[in-house]
matplotlib code that plots the C-alpha trace (Angstrom):
import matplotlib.pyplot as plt

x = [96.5, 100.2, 101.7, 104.6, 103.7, 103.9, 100.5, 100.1, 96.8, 95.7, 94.6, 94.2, 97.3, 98.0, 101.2, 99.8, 99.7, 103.8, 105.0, 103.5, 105.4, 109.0, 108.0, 108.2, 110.8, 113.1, 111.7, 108.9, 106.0, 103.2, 99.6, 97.6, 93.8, 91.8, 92.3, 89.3, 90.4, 93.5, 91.7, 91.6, 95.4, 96.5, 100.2, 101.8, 105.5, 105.6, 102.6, 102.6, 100.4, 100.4, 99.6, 96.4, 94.2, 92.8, 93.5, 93.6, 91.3, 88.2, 85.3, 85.4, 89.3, 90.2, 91.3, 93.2, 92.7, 96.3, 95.7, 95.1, 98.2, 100.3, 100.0, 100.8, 104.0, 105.7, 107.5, 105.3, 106.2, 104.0, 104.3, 103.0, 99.1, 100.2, 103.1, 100.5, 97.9, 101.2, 102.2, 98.6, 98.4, 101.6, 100.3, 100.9, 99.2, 99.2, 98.7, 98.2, 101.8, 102.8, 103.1, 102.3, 105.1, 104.7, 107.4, 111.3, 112.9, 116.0, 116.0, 118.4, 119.4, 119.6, 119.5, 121.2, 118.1, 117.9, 115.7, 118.4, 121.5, 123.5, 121.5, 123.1, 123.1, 121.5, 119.3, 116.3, 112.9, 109.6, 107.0, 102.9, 101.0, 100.0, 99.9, 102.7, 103.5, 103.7, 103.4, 105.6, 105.1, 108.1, 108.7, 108.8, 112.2, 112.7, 115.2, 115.3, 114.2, 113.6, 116.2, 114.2, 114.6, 111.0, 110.6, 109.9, 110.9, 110.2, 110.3, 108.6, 110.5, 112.9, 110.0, 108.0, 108.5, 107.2, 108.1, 106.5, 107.8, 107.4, 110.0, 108.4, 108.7, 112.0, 111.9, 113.1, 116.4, 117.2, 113.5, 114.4, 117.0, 115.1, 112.3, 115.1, 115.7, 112.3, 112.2, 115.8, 116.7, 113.8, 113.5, 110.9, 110.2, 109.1, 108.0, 109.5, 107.7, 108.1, 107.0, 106.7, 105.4, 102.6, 101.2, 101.0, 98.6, 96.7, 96.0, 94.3, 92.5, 91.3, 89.9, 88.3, 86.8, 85.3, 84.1, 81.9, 80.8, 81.8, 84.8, 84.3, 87.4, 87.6, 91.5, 92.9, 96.4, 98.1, 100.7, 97.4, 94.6, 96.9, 98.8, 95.2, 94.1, 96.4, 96.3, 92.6, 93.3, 96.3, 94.0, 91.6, 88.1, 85.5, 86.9, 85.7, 88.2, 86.4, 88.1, 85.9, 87.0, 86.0, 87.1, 90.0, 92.3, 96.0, 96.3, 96.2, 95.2, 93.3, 95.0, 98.1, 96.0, 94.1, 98.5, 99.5, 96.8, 97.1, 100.7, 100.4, 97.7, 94.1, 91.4, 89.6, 86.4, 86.8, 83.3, 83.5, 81.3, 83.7, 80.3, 78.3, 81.1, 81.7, 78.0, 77.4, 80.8, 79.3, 79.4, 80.4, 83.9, 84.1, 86.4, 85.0, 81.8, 83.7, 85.3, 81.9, 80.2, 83.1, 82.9, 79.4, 79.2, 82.1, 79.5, 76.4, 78.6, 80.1, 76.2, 75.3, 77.6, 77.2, 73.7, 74.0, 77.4, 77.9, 81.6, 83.2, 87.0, 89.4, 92.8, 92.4, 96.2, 96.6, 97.0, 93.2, 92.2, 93.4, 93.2, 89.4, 89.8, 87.5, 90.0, 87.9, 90.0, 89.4, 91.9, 91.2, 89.9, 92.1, 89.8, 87.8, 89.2, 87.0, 87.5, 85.8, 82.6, 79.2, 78.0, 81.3, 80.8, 77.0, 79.0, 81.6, 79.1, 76.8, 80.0, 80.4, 84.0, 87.3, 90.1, 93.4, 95.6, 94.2, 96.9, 99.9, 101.8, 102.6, 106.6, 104.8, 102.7, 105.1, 107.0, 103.9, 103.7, 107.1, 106.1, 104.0, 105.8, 104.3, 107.2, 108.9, 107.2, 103.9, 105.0, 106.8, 104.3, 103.9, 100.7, 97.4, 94.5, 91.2, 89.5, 91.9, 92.5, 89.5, 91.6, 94.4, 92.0, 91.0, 87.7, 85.1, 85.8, 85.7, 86.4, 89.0, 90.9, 91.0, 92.5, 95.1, 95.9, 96.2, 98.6, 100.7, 100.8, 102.0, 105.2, 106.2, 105.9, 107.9, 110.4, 111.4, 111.6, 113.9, 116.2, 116.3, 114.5, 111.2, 111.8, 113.7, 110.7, 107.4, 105.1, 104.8, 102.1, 100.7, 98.2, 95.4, 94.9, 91.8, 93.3, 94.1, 97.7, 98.4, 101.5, 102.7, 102.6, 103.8, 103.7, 100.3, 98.5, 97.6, 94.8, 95.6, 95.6, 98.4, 100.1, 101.8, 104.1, 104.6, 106.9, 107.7, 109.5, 107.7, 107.7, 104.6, 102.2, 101.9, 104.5, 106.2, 109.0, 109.4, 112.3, 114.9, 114.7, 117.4, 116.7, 117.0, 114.5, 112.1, 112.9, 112.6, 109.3, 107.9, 109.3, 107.4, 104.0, 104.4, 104.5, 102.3, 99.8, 97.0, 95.8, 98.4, 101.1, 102.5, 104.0, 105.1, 107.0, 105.2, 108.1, 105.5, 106.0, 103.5, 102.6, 101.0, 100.2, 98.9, 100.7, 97.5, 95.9, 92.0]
y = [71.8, 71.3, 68.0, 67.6, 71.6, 72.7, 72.7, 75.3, 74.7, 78.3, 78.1, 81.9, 83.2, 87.0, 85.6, 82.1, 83.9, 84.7, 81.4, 80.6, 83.8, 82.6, 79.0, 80.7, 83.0, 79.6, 78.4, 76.2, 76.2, 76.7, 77.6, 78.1, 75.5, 75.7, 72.9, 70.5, 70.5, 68.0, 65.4, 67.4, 67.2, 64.5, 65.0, 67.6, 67.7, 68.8, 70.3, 73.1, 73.6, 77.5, 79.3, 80.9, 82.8, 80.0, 77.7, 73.9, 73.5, 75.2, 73.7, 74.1, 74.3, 73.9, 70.5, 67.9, 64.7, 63.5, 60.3, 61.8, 64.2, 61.0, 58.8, 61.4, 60.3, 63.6, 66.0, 67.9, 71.3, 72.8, 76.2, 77.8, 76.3, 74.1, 72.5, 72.2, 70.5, 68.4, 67.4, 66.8, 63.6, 62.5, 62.1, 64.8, 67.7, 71.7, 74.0, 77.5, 79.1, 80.5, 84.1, 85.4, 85.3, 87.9, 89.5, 88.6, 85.6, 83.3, 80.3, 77.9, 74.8, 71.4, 68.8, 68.0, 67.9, 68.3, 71.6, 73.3, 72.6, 75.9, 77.5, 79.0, 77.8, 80.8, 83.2, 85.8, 84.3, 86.0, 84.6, 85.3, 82.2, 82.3, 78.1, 75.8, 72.0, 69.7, 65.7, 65.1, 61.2, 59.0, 59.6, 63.4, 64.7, 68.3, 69.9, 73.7, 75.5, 79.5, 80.9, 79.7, 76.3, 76.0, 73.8, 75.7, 73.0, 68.9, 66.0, 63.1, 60.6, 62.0, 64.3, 65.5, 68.8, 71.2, 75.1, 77.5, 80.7, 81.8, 81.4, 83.3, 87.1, 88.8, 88.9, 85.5, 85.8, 82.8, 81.5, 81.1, 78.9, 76.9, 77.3, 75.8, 73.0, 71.7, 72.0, 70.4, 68.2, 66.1, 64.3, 66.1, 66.1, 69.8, 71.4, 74.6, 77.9, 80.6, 84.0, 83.0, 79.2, 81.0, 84.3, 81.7, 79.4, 82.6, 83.5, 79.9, 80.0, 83.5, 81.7, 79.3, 81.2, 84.1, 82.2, 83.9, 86.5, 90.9, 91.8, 95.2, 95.7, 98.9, 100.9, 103.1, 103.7, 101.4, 98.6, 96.7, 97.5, 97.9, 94.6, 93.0, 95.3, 93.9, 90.4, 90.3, 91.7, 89.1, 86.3, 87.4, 88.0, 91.0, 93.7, 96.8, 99.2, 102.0, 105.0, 105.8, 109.8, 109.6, 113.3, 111.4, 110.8, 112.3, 115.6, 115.5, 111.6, 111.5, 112.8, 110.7, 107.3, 107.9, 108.8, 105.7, 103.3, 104.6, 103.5, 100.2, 99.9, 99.5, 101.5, 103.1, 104.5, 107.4, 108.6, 111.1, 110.6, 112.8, 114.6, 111.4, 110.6, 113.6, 114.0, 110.6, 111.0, 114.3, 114.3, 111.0, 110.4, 106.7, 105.2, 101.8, 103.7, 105.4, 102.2, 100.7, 104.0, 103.8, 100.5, 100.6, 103.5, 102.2, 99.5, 101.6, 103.7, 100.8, 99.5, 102.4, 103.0, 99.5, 97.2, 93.7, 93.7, 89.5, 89.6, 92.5, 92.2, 93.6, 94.2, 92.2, 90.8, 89.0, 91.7, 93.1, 89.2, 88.9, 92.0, 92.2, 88.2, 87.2, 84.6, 81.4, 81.0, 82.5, 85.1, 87.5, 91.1, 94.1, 96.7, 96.2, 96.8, 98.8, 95.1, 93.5, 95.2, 93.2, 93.8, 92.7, 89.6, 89.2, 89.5, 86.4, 84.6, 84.9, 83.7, 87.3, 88.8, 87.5, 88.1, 86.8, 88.4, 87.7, 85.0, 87.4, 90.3, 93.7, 92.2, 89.3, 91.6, 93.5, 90.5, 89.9, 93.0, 92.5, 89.6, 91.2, 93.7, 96.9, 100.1, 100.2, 104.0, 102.1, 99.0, 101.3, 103.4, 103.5, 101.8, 103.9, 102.3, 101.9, 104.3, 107.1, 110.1, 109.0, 107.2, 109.6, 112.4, 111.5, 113.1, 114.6, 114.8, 118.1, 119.5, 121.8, 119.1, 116.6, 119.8, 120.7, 116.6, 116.9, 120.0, 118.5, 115.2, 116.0, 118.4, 115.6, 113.0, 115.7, 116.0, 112.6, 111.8, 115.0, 113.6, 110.0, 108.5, 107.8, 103.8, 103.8, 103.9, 101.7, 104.3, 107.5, 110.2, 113.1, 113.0, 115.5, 115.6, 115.9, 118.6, 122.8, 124.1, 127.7, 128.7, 132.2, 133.5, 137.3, 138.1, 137.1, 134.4, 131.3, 128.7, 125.8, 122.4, 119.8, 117.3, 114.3, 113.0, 108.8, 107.2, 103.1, 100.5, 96.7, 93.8, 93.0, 95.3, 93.1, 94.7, 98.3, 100.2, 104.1, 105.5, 107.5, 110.4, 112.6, 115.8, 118.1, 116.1, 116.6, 120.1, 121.2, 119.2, 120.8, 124.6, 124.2, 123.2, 125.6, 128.1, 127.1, 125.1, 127.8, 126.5, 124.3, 125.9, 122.6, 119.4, 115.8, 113.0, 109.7, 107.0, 104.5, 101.1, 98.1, 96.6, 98.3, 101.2, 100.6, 102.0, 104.0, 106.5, 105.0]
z = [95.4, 94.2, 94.3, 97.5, 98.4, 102.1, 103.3, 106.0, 108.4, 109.8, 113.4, 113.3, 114.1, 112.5, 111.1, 109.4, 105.8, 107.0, 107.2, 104.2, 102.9, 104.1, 102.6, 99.8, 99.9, 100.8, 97.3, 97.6, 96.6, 99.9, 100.3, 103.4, 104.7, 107.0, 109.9, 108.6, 104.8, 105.8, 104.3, 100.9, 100.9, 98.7, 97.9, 100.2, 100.8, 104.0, 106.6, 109.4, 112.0, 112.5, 116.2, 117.0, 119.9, 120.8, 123.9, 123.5, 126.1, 125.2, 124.7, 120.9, 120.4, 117.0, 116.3, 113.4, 112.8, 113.9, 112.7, 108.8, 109.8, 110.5, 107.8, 105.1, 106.3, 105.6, 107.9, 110.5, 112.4, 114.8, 115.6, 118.9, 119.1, 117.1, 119.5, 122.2, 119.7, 118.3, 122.2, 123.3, 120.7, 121.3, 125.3, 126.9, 128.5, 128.1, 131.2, 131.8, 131.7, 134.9, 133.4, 129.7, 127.5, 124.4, 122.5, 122.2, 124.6, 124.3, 123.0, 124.3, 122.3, 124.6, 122.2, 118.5, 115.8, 112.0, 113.0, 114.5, 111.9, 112.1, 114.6, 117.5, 121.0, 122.1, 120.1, 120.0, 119.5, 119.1, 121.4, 122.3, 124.2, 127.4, 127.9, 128.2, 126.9, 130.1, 130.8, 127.5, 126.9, 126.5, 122.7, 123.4, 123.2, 124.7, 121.7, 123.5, 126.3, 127.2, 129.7, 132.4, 131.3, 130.1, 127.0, 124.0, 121.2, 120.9, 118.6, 118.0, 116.0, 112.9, 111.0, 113.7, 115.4, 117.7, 118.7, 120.9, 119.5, 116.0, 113.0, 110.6, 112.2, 111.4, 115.5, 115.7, 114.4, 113.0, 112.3, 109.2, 109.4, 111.3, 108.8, 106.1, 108.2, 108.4, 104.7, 103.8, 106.1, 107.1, 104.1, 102.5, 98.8, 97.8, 94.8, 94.1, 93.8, 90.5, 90.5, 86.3, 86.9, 89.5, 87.3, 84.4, 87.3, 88.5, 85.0, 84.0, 87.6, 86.7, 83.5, 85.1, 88.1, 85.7, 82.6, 80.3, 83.1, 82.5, 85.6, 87.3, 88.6, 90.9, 90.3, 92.3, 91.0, 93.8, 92.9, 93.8, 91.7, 89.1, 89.2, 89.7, 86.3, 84.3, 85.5, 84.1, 80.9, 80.3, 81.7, 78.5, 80.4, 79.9, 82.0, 82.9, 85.0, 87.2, 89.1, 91.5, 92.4, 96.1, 97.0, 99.9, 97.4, 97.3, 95.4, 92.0, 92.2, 89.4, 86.5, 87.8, 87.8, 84.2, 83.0, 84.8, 83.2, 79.8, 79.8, 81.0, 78.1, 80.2, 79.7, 82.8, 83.2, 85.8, 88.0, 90.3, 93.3, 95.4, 96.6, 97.7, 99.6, 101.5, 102.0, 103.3, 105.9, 107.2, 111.1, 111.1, 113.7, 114.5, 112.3, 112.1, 110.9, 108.5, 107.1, 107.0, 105.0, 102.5, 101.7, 101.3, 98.9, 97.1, 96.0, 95.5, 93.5, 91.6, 91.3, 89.5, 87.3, 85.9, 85.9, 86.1, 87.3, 87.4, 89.1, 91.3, 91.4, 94.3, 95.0, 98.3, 100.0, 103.2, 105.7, 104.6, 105.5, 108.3, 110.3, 109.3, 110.5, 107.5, 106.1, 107.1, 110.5, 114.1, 113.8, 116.4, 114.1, 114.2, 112.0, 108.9, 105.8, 103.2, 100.7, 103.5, 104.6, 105.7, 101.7, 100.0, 102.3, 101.5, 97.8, 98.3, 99.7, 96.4, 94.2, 92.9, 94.2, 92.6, 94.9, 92.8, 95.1, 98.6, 99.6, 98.7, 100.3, 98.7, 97.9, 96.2, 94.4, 92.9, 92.1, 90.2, 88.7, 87.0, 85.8, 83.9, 82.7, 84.6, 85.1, 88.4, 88.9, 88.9, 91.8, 93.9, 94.4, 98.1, 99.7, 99.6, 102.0, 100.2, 102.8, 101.4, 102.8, 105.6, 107.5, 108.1, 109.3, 112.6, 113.3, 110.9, 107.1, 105.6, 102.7, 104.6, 106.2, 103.0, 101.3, 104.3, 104.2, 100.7, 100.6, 103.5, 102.1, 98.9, 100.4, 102.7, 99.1, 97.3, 99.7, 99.7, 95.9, 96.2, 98.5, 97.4, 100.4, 98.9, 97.8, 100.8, 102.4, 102.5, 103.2, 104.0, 104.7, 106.2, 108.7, 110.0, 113.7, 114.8, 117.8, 117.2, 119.2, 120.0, 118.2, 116.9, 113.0, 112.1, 115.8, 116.4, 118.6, 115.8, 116.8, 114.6, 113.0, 113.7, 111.3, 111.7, 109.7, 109.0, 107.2, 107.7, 106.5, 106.6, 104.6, 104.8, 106.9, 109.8, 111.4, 110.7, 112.5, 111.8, 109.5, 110.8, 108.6, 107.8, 109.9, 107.0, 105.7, 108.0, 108.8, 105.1, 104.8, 108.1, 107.0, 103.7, 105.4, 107.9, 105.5, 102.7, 104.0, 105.4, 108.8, 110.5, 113.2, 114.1, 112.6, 114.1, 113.6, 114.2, 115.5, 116.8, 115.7, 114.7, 117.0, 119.0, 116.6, 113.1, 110.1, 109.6, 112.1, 111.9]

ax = plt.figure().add_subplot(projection="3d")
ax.plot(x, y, z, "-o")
ax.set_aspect("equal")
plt.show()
């Protein structure tokens, strides 16, 4: 741990690894526990208690010792679970709210505090709890309410805190002022956070964690696996780099990923397994099988290409964590990510998977990359799921429909580097719907496949909204697959958001 950094303690929320994010985004330094390490923090500056899915009063509700908490003697902000855990010590009570409240609200500022400096009167808030703070003992001051006049945010004394919404989604609109309160004007002393100052701690933890033991590090040409490449041949160890050709990558993906290492000066060993992989998906539909296959053969494959493999490395970040809810917390899982299969965990648990990057988000990661000194082409590449091209073909996987995905895919790429939008967007891709439509070519009846098209913009993957793209940019990217991609007689535009979709299909 680093001395006067803001200790974060995960209670499962989706958004935990985001606070820590806009912690450091304000400049200090900030790193995310589980609940029952609190007595492991020595020095923090600061501590916040994130939400979670959880209710305080189940049986086995996660817990803190408030005692511990208090006589750090250093500013404390709890957020969502962890207002009601906060309010419950301080004497008073939490009940069941009298409806859900999820989404955007208004919060309404009753009371002058530190944590609101600048903030205005009334503003947008993200919320999702279903219980409410109630009883507040006599040292409980009620700082805000919702519209309804609920209480939303209290204070204990001059460095305790509590809010029911959440300041670290771009939905609460000043959260991060708020956020900057808490850190500045509570008296805390903080120690500041470096992209520089952190690689150079990554790369002696690296040291430390692999000592004399050979790296397998699997690349796949994304800002991740690359950054994480390089960051393991900086930090000095035994690396091997493997390729694994799985048949569901984007055309022409392997030539450009050998190109792309070869500049940034690491050598790769590329296996093509493209038929194991398309043998062992035969038949298969349900994507949480297919996630599970992939990630399996990914190690067999890996396995075989190298005995005695002492230390398997991965381009892991925090949204993979979390949504597969495999980050040591109670976080509710979304889907599991290929990094995080039952055999990677059997892995972890043996002490053999290195995971530099799992606390960071793809901005960080290219901050990283930088750092480093890897080419802008190479970071902004946009984000390629470890599944490939499997998870953007609803439905069986054929080597028909990986082609017609690959073919579509790489027009709709092409068309946006052409007309400037393509770092204007996070990602983008083509999809395969696993449904035919009856259209009309060369005055005919056609009985066809359908694609749908995706582009996003996010921060961090936890939450996306859809790009308005030019229309002559989707109408020259649709005309082109129309007409050159054999087998498809219709194309979409996906403008579904996350939530509730995901930026993938499966």
């Amino acid at each position: 741990m680093i001395d006067h950094e803001v200790a974060v303690l995960d209670y499962g929320s989706q958004y935990s690894q985001l606070i820590v994010r806009r912690v450091r985004e304000l400049g200090f330094a900030s790193h995310l526990y589980p609940p029952d390490r609190l007595s492991e923090l020595k020095n923090p500056g600061a501590v916040i208690l994130s939400g979670g899915p959880r209710s305080t009063s189940d049986r086995d509700a996660p817990d803190v010792d408030f005692k511990l908490l208090m006589n750090l003697g250093v500013p404390v902000l709890g957020v969502c679970y962890g207002m009601q855990l906060l309010n419950i010590k301080h004497g008073g009570a939490v009940k069941p709210g009298v409806t859900r409240e999820y989404g955007s609200a208004k919060l309404v500022v009753s009371e002058k505090s530190a944590l609101f400096n600048g903030v205005s009167r009334e503003s947008q808030v993200w919320m999702s709890h279903s219980d409410t703070c109630s009883n507040f003992s006599p040292e409980t001051t009620v700082i805000a309410t919702n519209e309804d006049a609920v209480p939303v945010a209290l204070q204990w004394g001059e460095r305790c805190f509590g809010i029911q919404f959440h300041p670290e989604v771009t939905h609460s609109h000043e959260g991060t002022v708020i956020l900057k309160n808490f850190l500045t004007r509570t008296g805390a002393t903080l120690a500041k956070f470096d992209i520089h100052e952190f690689k150079n701690q990554m790369l002696e933890s690296i040291k430390v964690e692999v000592g004399g033991r050979e790296v397998i590090c699997g690349v796949s040409g994304g800002v991740d696996s690359t950054v994480l490449a390089v960051l393991l041949q900086r930090a000095g160890v035994k690396l091997r780099a493997l390729f694994i050709d799985t048949g569901l990558m984007r055309l022409n993906e392997a030539a450009e990923v050998k190109t792309q290492f070869e500049q940034v000066g690491v050598p790769i060993e590329t296996i093509d397994a493209s038929a194991r992989f398309l043998g062992a998906l035969k038949g298969v539909t349900d994507p949480e099988q297919k996630r599970q296959i992939i990630g399996n053969l990914f190690i067999d494959v890996f396995w075989d290409a190298a005995s005695n493999v002492e230390l398997l490395a991965q381009g892991t970040l925090y949204p993979d964590v979390i949504e597969s809810a495999t980050s040591g917390s109670i976080a509710s899982k979304i889907k599991t990510h290929h990094n995080r299969v039952d055999r990677i965990l059997v892995l972890k648990e043996q002490g053999k998977v290195l995971e530099p990057l799992a606390e960071l988000f793809k901005d960080e990661v290219r901050a990283l990359g930088e750092s480093l000194g890897i080419p802008h082409d190479a970071l902004w590449r946009h984000p390629f799921p470890g599944p490939g091209l499997a998870v953007r073909i609803p439905g069986e996987i054929t080597s028909e429909r990986i082609a017609i995905t690959q073919q579509a895919d790489a027009i709709f790429i092409g068309e946006l580097r052409r007309s400037g939008w393509y770092e204007r967007v996070w990602q983008s891709y083509a999809a395969l719907l696993p449904v035919k439509t009856v259209g009309v070519k060369g005055d005919e009846r056609s009985y066809e496949q359908a694609v749908s098209l995706r582009a996003v913009v996010s921060e961090d993957a936890m939450t996306a909204d859809w790009v308005e793209l030019p229309y002559e940019v989707l109408r020259a990217t649709s005309n082109k697959i129309l007409n050159t991609v054999q087998g498809v007689n219709r194309v979409l535009y996906d403008i579904s958001t996350k939530p509730p979709a995901s930026i993938e299909w499966e």
